[in-house]
Backbone bond lengths (Angstrom), bond angles and torsions (degrees), N, CA, C in turn:
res aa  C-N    CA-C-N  psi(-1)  N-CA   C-N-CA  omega(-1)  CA-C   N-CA-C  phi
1 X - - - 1.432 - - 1.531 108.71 -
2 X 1.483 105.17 136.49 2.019 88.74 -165.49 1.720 77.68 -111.71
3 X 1.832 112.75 -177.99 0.855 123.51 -154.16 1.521 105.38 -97.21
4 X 1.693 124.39 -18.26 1.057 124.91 169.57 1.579 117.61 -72.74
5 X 0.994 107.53 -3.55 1.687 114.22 177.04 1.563 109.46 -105.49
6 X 1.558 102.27 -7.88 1.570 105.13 163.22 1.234 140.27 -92.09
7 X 1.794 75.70 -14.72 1.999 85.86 178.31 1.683 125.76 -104.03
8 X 1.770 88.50 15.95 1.488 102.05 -159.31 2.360 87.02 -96.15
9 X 1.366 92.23 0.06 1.470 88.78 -155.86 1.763 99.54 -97.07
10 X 1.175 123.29 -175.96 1.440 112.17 -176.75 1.479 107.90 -106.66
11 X 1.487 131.97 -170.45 1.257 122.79 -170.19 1.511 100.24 -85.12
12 X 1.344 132.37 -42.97 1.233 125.58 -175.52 1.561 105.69 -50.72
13 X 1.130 115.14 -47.77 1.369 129.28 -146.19 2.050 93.71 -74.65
14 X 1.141 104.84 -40.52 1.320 104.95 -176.09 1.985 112.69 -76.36
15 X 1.309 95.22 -31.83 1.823 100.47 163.87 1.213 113.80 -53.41
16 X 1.752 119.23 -54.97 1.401 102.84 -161.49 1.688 96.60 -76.47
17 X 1.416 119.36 -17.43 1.586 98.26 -173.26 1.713 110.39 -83.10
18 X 1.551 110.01 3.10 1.515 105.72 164.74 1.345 87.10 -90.78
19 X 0.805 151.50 144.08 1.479 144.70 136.43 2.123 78.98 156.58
20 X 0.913 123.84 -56.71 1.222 138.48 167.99 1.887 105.98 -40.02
21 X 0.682 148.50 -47.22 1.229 160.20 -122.33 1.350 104.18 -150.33
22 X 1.728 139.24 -37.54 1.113 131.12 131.59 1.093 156.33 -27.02
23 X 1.826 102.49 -44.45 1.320 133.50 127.41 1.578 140.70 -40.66
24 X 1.285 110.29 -26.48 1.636 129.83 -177.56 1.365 87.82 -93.44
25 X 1.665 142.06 -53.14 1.058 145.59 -174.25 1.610 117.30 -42.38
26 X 1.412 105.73 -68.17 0.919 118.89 158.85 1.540 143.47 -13.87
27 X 1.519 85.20 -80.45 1.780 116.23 162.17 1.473 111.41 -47.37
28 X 1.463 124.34 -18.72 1.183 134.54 -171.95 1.472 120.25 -93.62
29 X 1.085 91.63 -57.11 2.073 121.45 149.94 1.777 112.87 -37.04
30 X 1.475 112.59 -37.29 1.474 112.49 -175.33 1.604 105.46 -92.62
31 X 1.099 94.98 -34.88 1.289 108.55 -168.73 2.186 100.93 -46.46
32 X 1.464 83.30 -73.49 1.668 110.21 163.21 1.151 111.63 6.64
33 X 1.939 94.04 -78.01 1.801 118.54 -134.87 1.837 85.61 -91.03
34 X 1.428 130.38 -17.67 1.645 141.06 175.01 1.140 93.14 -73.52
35 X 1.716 153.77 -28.96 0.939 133.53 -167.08 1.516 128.98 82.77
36 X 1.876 104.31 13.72 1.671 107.98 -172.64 1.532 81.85 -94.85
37 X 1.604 92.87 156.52 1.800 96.15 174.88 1.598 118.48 -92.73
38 X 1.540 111.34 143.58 1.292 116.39 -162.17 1.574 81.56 -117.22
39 X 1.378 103.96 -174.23 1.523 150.77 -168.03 1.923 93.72 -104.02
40 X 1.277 120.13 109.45 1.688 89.54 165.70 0.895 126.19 -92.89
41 X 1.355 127.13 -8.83 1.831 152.14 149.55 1.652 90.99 -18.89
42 X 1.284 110.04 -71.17 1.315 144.23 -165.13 1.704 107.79 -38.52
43 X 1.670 113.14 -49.63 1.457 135.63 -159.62 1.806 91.08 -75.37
44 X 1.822 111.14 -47.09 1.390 127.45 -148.48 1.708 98.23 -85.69
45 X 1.231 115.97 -43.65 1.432 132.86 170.51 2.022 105.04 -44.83
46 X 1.143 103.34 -70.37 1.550 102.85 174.69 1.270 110.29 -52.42
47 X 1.576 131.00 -55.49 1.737 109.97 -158.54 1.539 107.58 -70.08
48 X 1.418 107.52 -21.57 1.671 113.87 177.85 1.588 114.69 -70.31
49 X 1.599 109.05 -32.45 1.348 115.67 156.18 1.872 114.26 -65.35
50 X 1.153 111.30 -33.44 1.438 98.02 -171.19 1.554 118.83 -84.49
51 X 1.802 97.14 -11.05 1.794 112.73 176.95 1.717 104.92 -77.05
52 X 1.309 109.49 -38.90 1.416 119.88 174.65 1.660 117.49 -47.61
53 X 1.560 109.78 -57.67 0.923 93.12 164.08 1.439 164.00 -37.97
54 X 1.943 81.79 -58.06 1.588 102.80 177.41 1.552 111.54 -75.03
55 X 1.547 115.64 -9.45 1.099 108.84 176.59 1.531 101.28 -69.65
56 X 1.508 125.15 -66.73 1.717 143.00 -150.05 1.807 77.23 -55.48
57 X 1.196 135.99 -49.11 1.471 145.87 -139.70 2.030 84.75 -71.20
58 X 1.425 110.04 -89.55 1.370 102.98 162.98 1.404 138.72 -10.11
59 X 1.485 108.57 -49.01 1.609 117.12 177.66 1.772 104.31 -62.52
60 X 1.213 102.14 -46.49 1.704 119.04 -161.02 1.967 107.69 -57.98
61 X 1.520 79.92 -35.50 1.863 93.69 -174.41 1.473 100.37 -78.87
62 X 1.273 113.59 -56.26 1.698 117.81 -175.47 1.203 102.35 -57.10
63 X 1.397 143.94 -58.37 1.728 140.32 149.44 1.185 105.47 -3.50
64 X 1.543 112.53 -98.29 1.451 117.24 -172.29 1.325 127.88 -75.23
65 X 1.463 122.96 32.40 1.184 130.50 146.37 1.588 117.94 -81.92
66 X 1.695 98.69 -55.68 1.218 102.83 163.67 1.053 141.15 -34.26
């Protein structure tokens, strides 16, 4: 997910897809510690998606504070 496709989205819209992806994290995390085999591409891909967010999320607030 690149970051210009994050900022095209609204603030709600980018919450529920953290919350979305927190969830994938997670699920990923259980997956792990059960011993089924994952992707770790897979583990590294999401938290960089979930930094993306909260980053574009930050910009959006500091914006419209301004």
């Amino acid at each position: 997910m690149k970051a210009l496709e994050l900022r095209a989205k609204s603030v709600a819209d980018l919450k529920t897809l953290l919350i979305d992806k927190r969830k994938e994290q997670f699920n990923l995390r259980m997956q792990r510690g059960s011993g089924q085999p994952i992707r770790s591409s897979q583990v590294r891909e999401t938290r960089r998606d979930i930094a993306r967010i909260k980053t574009v999320l930050g910009q959006k607030q500091i914006g419209g504070a301004a």
